[in-house]
C-alpha positions in Angstrom: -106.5 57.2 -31.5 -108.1 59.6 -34.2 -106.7 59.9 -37.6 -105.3 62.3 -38.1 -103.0 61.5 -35.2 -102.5 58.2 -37.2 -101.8 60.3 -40.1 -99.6 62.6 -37.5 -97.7 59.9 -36.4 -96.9 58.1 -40.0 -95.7 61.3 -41.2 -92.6 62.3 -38.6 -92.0 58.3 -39.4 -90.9 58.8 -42.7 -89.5 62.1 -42.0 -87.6 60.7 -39.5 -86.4 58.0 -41.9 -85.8 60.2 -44.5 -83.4 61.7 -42.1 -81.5 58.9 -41.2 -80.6 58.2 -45.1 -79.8 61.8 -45.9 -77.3 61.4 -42.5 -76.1 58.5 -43.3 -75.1 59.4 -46.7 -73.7 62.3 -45.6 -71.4 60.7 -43.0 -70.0 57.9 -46.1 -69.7 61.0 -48.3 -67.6 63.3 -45.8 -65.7 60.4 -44.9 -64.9 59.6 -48.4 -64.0 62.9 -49.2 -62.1 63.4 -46.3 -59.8 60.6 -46.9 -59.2 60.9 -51.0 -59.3 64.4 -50.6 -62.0 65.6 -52.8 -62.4 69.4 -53.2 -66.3 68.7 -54.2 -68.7 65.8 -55.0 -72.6 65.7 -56.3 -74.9 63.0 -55.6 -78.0 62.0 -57.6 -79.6 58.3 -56.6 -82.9 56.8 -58.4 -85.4 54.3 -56.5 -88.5 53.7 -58.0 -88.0 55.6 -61.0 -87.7 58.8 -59.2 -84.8 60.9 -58.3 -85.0 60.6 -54.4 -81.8 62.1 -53.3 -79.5 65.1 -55.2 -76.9 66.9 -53.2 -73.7 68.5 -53.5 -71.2 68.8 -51.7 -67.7 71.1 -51.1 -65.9 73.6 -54.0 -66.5 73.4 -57.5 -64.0 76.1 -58.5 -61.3 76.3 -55.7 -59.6 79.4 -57.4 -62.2 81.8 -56.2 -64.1 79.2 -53.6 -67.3 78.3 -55.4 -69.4 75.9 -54.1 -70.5 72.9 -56.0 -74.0 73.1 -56.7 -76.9 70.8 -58.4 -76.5 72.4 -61.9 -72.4 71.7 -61.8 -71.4 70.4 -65.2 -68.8 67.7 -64.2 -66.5 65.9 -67.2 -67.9 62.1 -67.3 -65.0 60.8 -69.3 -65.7 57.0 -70.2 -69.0 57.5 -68.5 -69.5 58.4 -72.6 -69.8 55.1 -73.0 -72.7 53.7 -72.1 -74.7 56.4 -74.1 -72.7 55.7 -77.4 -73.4 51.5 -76.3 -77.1 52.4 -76.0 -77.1 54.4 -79.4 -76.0 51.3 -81.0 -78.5 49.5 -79.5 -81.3 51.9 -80.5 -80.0 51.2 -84.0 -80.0 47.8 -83.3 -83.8 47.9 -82.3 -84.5 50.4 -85.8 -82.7 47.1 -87.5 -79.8 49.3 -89.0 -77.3 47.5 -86.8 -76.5 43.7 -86.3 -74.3 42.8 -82.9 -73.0 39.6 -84.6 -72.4 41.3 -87.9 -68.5 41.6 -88.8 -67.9 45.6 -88.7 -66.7 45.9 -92.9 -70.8 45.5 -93.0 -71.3 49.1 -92.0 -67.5 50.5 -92.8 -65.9 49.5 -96.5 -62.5 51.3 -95.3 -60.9 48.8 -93.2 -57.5 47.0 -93.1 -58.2 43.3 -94.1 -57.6 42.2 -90.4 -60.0 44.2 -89.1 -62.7 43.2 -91.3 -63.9 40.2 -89.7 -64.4 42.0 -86.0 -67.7 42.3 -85.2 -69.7 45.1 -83.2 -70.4 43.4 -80.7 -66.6 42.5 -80.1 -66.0 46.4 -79.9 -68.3 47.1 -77.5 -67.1 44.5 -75.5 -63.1 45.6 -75.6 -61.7 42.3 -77.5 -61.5 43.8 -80.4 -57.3 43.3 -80.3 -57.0 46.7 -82.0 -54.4 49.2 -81.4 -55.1 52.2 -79.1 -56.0 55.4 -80.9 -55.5 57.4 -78.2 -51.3 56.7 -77.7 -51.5 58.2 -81.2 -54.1 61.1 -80.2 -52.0 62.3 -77.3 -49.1 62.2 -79.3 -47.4 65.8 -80.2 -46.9 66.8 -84.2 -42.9 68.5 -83.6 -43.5 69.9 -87.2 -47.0 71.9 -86.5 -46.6 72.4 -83.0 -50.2 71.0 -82.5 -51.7 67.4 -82.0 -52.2 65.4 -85.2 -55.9 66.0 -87.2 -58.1 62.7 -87.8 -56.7 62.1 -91.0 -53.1 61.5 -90.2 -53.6 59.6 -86.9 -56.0 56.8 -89.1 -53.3 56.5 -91.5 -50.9 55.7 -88.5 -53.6 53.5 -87.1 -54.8 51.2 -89.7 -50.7 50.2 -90.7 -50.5 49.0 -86.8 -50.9 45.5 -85.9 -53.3 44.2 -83.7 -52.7 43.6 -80.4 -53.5 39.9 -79.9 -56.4 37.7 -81.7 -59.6 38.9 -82.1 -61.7 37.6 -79.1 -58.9 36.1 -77.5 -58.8 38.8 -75.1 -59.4 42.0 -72.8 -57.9 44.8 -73.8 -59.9 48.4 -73.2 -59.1 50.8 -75.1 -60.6 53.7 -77.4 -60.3 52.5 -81.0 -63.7 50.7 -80.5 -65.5 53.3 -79.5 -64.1 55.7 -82.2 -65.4 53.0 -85.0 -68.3 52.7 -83.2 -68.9 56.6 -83.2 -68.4 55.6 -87.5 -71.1 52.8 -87.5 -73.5 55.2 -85.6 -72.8 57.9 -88.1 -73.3 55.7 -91.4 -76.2 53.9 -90.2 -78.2 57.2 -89.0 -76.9 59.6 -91.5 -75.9 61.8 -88.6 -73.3 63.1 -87.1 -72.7 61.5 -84.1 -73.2 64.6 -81.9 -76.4 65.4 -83.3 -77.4 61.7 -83.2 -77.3 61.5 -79.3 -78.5 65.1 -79.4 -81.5 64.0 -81.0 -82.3 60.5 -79.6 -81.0 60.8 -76.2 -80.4 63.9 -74.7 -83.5 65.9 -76.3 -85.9 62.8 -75.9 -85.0 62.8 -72.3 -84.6 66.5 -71.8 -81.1 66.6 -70.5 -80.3 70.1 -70.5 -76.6 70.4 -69.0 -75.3 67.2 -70.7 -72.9 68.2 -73.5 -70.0 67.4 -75.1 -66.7 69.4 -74.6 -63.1 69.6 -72.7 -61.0 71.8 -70.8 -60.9 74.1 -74.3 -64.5 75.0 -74.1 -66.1 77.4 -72.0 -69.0 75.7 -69.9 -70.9 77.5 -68.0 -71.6 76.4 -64.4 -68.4 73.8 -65.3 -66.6 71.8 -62.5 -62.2 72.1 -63.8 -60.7 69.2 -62.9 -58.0 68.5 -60.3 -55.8 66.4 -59.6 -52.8 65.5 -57.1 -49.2 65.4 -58.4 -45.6 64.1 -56.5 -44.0 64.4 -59.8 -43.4 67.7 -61.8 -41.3 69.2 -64.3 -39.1 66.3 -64.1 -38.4 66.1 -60.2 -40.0 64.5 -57.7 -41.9 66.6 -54.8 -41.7 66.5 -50.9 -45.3 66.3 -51.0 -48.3 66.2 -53.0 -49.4 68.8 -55.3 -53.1 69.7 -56.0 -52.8 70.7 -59.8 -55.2 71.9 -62.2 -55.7 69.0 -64.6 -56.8 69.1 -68.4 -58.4 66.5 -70.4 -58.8 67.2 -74.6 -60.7 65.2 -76.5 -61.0 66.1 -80.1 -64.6 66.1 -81.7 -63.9 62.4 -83.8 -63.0 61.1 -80.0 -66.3 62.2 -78.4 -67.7 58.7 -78.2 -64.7 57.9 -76.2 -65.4 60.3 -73.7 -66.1 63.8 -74.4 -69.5 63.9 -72.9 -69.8 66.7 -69.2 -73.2 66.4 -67.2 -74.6 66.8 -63.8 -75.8 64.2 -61.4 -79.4 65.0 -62.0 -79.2 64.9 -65.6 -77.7 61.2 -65.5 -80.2 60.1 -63.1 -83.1 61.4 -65.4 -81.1 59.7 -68.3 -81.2 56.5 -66.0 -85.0 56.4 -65.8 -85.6 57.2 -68.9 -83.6 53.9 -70.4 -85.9 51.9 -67.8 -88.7 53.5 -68.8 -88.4 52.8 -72.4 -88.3 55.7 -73.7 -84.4 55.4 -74.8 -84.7 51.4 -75.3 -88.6 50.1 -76.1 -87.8 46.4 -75.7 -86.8 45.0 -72.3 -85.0 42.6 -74.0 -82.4 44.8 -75.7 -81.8 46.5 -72.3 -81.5 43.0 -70.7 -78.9 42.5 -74.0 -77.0 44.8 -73.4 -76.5 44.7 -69.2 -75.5 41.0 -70.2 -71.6 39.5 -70.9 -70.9 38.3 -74.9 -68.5 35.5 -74.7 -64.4 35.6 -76.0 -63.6 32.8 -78.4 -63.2 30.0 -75.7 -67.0 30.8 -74.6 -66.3 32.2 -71.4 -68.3 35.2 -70.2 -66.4 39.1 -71.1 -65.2 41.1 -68.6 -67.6 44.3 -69.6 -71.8 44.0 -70.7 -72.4 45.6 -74.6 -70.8 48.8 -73.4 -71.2 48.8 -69.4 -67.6 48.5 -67.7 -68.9 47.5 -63.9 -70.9 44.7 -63.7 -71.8 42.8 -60.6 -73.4 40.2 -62.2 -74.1 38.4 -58.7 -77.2 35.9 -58.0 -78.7 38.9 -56.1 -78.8 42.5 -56.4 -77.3 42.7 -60.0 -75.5 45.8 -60.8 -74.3 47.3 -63.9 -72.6 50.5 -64.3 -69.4 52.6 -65.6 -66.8 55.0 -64.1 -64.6 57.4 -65.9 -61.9 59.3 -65.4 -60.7 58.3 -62.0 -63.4 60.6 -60.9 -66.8 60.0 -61.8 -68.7 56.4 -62.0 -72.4 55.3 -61.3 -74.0 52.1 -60.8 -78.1 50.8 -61.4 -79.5 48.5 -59.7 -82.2 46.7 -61.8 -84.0 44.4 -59.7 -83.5 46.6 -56.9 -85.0 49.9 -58.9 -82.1 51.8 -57.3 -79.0 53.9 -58.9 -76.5 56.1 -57.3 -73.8 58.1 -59.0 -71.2 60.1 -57.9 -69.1 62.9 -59.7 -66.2 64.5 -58.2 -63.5 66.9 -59.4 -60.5 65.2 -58.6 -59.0 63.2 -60.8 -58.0 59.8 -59.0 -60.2 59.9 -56.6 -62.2 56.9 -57.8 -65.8 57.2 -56.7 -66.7 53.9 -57.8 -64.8 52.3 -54.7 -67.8 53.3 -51.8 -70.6 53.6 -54.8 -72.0 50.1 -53.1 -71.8 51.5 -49.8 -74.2 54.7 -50.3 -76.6 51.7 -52.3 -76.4 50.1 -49.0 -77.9 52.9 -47.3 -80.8 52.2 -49.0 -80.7 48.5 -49.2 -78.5 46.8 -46.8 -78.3 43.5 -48.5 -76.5 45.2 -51.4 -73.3 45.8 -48.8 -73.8 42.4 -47.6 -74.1 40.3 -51.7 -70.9 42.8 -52.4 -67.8 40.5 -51.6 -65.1 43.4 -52.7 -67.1 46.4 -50.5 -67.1 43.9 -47.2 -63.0 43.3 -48.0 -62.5 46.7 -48.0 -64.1 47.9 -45.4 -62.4 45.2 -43.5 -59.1 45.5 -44.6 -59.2 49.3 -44.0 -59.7 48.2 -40.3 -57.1 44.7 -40.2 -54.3 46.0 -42.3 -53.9 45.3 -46.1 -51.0 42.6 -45.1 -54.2 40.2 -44.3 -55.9 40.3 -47.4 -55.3 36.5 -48.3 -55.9 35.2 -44.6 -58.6 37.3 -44.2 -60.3 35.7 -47.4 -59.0 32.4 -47.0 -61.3 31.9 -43.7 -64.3 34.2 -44.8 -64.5 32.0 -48.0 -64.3 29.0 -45.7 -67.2 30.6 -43.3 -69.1 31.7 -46.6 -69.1 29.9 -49.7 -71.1 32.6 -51.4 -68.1 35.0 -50.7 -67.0 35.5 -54.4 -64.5 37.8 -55.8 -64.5 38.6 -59.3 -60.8 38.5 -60.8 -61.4 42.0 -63.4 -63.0 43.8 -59.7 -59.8 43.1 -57.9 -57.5 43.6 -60.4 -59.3 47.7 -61.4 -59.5 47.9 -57.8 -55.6 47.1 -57.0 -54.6 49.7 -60.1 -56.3 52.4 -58.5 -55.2 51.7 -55.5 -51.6 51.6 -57.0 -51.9 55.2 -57.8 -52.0 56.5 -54.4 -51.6 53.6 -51.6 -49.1 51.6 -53.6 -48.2 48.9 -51.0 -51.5 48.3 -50.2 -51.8 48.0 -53.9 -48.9 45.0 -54.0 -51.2 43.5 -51.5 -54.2 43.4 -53.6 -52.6 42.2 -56.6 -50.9 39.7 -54.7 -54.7 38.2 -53.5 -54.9 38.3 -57.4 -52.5 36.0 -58.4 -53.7 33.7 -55.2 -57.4 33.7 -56.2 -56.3 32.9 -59.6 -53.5 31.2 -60.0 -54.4 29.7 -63.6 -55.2 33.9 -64.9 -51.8 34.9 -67.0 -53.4 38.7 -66.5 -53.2 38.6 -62.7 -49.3 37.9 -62.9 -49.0 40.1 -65.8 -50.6 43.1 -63.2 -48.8 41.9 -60.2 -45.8 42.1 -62.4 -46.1 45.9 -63.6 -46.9 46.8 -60.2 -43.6 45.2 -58.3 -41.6 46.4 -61.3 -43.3 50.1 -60.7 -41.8 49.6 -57.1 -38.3 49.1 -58.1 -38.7 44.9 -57.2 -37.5 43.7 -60.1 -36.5 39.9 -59.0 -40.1 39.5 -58.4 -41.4 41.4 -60.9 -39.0 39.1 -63.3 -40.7 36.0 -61.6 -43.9 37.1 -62.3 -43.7 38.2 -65.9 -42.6 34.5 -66.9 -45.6 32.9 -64.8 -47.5 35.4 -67.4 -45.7 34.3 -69.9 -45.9 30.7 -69.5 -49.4 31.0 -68.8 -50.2 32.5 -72.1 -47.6 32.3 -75.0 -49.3 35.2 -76.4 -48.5 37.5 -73.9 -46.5 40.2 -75.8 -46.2 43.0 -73.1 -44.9 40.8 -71.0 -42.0 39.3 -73.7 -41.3 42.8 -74.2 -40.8 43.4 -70.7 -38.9 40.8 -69.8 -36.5 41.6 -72.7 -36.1 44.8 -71.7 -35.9 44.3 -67.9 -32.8 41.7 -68.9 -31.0 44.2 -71.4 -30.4 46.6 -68.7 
């Protein structure tokens, strides 16, 4: 046999392989879409440092039927994130920033409560402060427009925290909007022009910007989203609406940040190639848990919301806004990420699946992608038999309390009893976790089971003394 018919036969190999993937992928993503009923998706995934896959897929713009291309600017949401966590750590490695250090080191304009937090307890969501964004979203009567920065910070600082600092989980915005402060001191920029600078110019990202529904973006994906409630009645069926999101420019690092597929995989590469991060070791820092006060492990990395921190095939990551979410894969030199247009439509639920397409063991070390795709076939009902003999059969089959519990709440959105069902495996799994009642209590309560939902509350309760919400609840549920 000559060469070049070795040569020959080696190439329609790999083109035959490459085929298979690009198939497969396409049959997970139809499917997917199919079923959540995505008007249109793009798809960028990383191996090897290289961008080995970018597709898109359906509309962009339904209105007037334009297809969603490769240079779609999609809103990231939350996805902000994990650039704003990674410009803290690049002040971290200039020495500007501490983790450890409490957070009145950088900011001298803090109630005295808040003082004592530290960074690293912000990035990490157990901060125990109050929620900017209830008072963001709420509407001034007497200017007919939302409140400015000044006035909602003078509303925030007089609110009390939530619960003790470090004591708990609680996501929510305020963290990332001091954060967003800290970077601004400690560089002497704006924050905009900070990440302008240091990320997206040093990586050459040029459809990654910051905006909302206000702006005009050009080649911009709007955002939909299905309604069954509107203007105060409730609707035969579901409603695909147009959907808009406003972030105001002191929210950005929150999540005001739009990109493409493309340019998050390049930005993905770059923070592995060390041209974002120089030391391994802060990269390694920040993909890893801190600890709450009682030394167990956080529910998010320094700034990452999603990580599978499993014994093989590690994967960190971050989703926002119901509709767009990634994942890398460090030891496996892979990424994939997904952004959609449809609000709810949580791409983050088959993200391990399209990995799997590339590495098979990735579906197999994933104990939440193997439930689903097997309660999708048995029936939601059998969640807690199903696991009660796989775990028996497979001691290595482990499921993460924080995975189930995101996963029932978006499930709780659109499929709500197989929701109950989910949060139900919660409380089973983890019968010691006041949270998993607390969840399993909001959801029964949201479907009108309010002997149960009662019942669970005070398991919450009892659990953990502190549990406000749930006092409040209960006080509320008995007054009527």
């Amino acid at each position: 046999m000559t060469k070049y018919i070795l040569i020959t036969i080696l190439f329609l190999s790999l083109n035959s392989f490459a085929q298979n993937i690009n198939s497969s992928i396409d049959d997970i993503v139809h499917r997917e879409m199919k079923e959540r009923r995505i008007p249109g998706l793009q798809i960028a995934v990383v191996q090897n440092g290289k961008i080995v896959l970018s597709k898109s897929y359906g509309l962009a713009y339904i209105q007037d039927s334009i297809p969603v291309k490769n240079n779609t600017i999609f809103p990231i949401n939350s996805n902000t994130k994990v650039f704003t966590a990674t410009a803290i750590m690049q002040l971290v490695e200039q020495g500007k920033v501490e983790l450890n250090a409490p957070i009145h080191k950088y900011l001298d304009y803090l109630p005295p409560l808040w003082q004592k937090i530290t960074v690293e307890q912000l990035l990490t969501h157990i901060s125990g402060l109050p929620d900017i964004l209830k008072l963001i979203d709420a509407f001034n009567k007497n200017t007919g427009s939302f409140k400015n920065e000044n006035d909602i910070w003078a509303e925030l600082k007089i609110t009390p925290l939530d619960f003790e600092t470090g004591s708990q989980f609680s996501y929510n915005q305020t963290n990332y909007y001091l954060l967003s402060k800290i970077i601004e001191k400690q560089s002497g920029q704006s924050f905009q022009n900070f990440l302008e600078e240091k990320q997206f110019n040093a990586v050459g990202l040029k459809q990654t910007l910051f905006g909302d529904s206000r702006d005009i973006i050009l080649h911009y994906a709007p955002t939909y989203k299905y309604r069954n409630f509107l203007d105060g009645k409730k609707l035969a069926k579901d409603k695909l609406i147009n959907d808009y999101y406003i972030f105001p420019d002191f929210s950005y690092a929150t999540a005001g940040l739009n990109s493409t597929a493309e340019d998050m995989a390049k930005w993905i590469i770059a923070l592995q190639n060390k041209k974002l991060l120089k030391n391994d070791s802060n990269l390694n820092l920040m993909w890893s848990p801190a600890n709450f006060n009682n030394g167990k492990p956080t529910n998010w990395t320094r700034g990452w919301g999603i990580a599978k921190l499993r014994k093989k095939h590690k994967a960190v990551g971050m989703s926002g806004g119901g509709r767009s979410a990634f994942l890398v894969y460090p030891d496996d030199k892979l990424a994939v990420i997904v952004f959609t247009n449809l609000g709810g439509s949580n791409p983050e639920d088959f993200l391990e699946e399209l990995a799997g397409v590339y590495n098979p063991e990735i579906i197999r070390s994933d104990a939440i992608t193997h439930l689903r795709k097997n309660l999708n076939q048995i029936g939601y009902d059998k969640a807690v038999d199903f696991v009660k003999k796989k775990s028996i059969n497979n001691p290595d089959f482990n499921l993460q309390e924080n995975e189930i519990n995101d996963w029932a709440y978006r499930l709780l959105v659109n499929k709500p009893k197989e929701a109950l069902e989910i949060f139900k495996l919660n409380v089973f799994l983890f019968p010691e976790s006041w949270n998993a009642y607390d969840s399993y209590g909001e959801a029964l309560l949201k479907m009108e089971n309010k002997t149960k939902a009662i019942e669970m509350y005070k398991k919450s309760v009892e659990l953990n003394p502190q549990n406000e919400n749930g006092k409040k609840i209960l006080e509320k549920i008995n007054s009527k």
